[in-house]
N, C-alpha and C positions, 0 to 999 in steps of 0.2 A: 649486326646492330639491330636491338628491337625500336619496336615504333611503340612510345607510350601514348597511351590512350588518357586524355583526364576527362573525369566525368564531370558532368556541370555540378554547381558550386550551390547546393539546395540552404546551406548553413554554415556560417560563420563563427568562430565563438573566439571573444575577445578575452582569453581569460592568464596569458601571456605577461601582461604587461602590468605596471606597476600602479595599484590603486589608485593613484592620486590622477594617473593620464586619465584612467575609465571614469570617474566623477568628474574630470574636466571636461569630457567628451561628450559625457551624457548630460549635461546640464548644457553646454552649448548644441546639440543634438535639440534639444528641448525646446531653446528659445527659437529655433530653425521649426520647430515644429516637428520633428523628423525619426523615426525611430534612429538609434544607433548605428544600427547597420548601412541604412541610408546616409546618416550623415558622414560615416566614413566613407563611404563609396565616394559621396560627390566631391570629398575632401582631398581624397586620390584621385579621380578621373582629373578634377580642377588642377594639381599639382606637374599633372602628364599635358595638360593643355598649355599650362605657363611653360613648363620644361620645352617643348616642340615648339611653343611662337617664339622662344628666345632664342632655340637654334635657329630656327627659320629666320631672325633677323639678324646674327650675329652672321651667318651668310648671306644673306642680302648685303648687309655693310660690309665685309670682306671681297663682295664681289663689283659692289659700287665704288670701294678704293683703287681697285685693279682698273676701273674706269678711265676713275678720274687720273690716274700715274698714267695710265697707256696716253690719253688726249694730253694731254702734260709733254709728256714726251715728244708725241708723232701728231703733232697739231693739222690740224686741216687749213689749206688755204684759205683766204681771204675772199668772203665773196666781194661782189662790186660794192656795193653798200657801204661793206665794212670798208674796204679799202678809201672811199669816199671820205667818211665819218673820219677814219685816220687821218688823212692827209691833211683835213679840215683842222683836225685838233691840234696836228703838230703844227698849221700856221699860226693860227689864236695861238697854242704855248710860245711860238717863238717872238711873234710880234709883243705880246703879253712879257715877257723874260724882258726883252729890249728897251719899251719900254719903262720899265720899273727899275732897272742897271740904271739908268738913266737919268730918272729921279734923283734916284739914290743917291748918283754923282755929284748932281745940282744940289741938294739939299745939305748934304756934307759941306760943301763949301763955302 
């Protein structure tokens, strides 16, 4: 297997493509300030920066779901705190429920 060599990239020539892209280009090229060749460069590097953050975050979020389903699942104890806060809440809910059953009864009647 040969090893190719490419040699650096001295010129460009945009002459491939269908006239109407190269007058769109060059007239936005223009308003950039930018020779042609510059502004497709930064047009492509720009399109390789979007392309790499959206994988970069399409695995980030792939890998923060896997997260959240693992702690979902295999939940961590309860510190004291929590367990505190809990106990607390489910007497206000219940007193709270009893209450209002209660009402409800008297007011019906």
């Amino acid at each position: 297997m040969q090893n190719t060599v490419i040699a650096p990239v001295t010129e460009i020539r945009v002459t491939d493509v269908p006239i109407k892209f190269k007058e769109d280009w060059e007239a936005a090229a223009k308003k950039q300030g930018m020779s042609l060749m510059d502004f497709l460069i930064t047009a492509a590097n720009d399109a390789v920066r979007k392309t790499v953050t959206e994988q970069a975050e399409l695995e980030l979020s792939t890998r923060d779901q896997i997260q959240v389903a693992q702690t979902l699942l295999n939940p961590q104890p309860l510190n004291d705190s929590m367990q505190k806060a809990l106990r607390k809440h489910h007497e206000y809910m219940t007193k709270a429920t009893k209450v209002s059953l209660r009402e409800c009864w008297t007011h019906e009647r």
